[in-house]
Each structure stands twice: as structure tokens, then as C-alpha cells.
N, C-alpha and C positions, 0 to 999 in steps of 0.2 A: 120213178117208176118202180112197182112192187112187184112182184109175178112170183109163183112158185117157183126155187134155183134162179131167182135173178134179182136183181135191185140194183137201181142206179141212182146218181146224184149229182144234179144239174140243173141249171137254168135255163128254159127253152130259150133260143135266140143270143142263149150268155157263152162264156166260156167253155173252154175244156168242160169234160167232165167225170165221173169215175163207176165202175159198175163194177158189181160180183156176179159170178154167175158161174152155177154148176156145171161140169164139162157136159155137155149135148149128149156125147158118145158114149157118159160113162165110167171111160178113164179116170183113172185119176190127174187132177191137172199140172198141167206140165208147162216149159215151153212151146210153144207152138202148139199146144193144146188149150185151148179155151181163155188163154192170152193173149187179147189183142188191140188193136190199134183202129179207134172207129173214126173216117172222116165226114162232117157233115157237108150234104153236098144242099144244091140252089134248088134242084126238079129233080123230076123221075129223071127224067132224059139225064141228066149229070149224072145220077147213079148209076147208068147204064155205060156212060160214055168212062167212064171210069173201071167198072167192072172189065169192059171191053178191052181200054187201055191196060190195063192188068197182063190180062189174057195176053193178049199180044207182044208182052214185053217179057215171058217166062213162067208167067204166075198162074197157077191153079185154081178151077173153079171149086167153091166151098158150099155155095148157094147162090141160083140165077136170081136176078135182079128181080124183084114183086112184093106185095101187100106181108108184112108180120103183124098180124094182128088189125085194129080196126085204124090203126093213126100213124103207123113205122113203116114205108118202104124201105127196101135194103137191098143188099145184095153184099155177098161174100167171098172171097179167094185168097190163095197164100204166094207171095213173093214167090224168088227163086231160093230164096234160104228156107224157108219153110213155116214164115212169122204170117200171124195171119193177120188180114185187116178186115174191112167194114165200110162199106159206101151206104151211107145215111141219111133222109130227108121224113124230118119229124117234125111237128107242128109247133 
């Protein structure tokens, strides 16, 4: 994926993967700013059910669980250290 401040590199269905991407906010990037940790989930409902478990266990919301674009659901929040992750389901 290419997008203005973002670019990743992966194999849909494959492994890991790796992306750049300009902080959102801004900032300059940091820890815990615009470094993070994306996991691929199975459904929506898994993104959700993860965002949720998040929440419930200390962790901060970053972005509610919905549509990025025409093909990315996602949702976003930060542990209790302040590392942010990514619940993901892409085509």
C-alpha cells in the first residue's frame, strides 16, 4: 500500500509486515507516537472483540473500530505503557 505519509510492505494473507507512516498528529515521531504494533485479525467482529479486550484490560482508545479507506477495517488503542497497537482485517 502507497498513500500520501504512508507505505507498507506485505503479502496479503502472508507474514508479518512492515510500514512507514507520517505521525497523524504531527509530532514528531517518537515512541509511542506513530510506532506500532498492527495485529491481523479473522472479521470485523475480531477487530472489535480485541479493541474491546484492550479497553477492558487498561488500554486506551486511539480509534473506534470501522471502514479506513475503501478495503482496511481497523481500530486502534494504547496498552497501559503507552505502546500503541492496531486490530486489523484487510483483504
Amino acid at each position: 500500500m502507497d498513500f500520501e505519509g504512508f507505505i507498507a510492505w506485505g503479502a496479503p494473507g502472508g507474514g508479518a509486515g512492515v510500514s512507514l507512516i507520517k505521525p497523524f498528529n504531527g509530532k514528531p515521531a517518537s515512541v509511542g507516537n506513530e510506532v506500532m504494533v498492527a495485529l491481523t485479525a479473522n472479521s470485523k467482529a475480531q477487530v472489535h472483540q480485541l479493541h474491546e479486550i484492550a479497553l477492558a484490560n487498561g488500554g486506551a482508545r486511539e480509534g473506534r473500530p470501522g471502514p479506513r479507506g475503501e478495503q482496511f477495517y481497523a481500530a486502534y488503542f494504547r496498552d497501559p505503557d503507552g505502546n500503541k497497537l492496531n486490530a486489523f482485517l484487510a483483504p
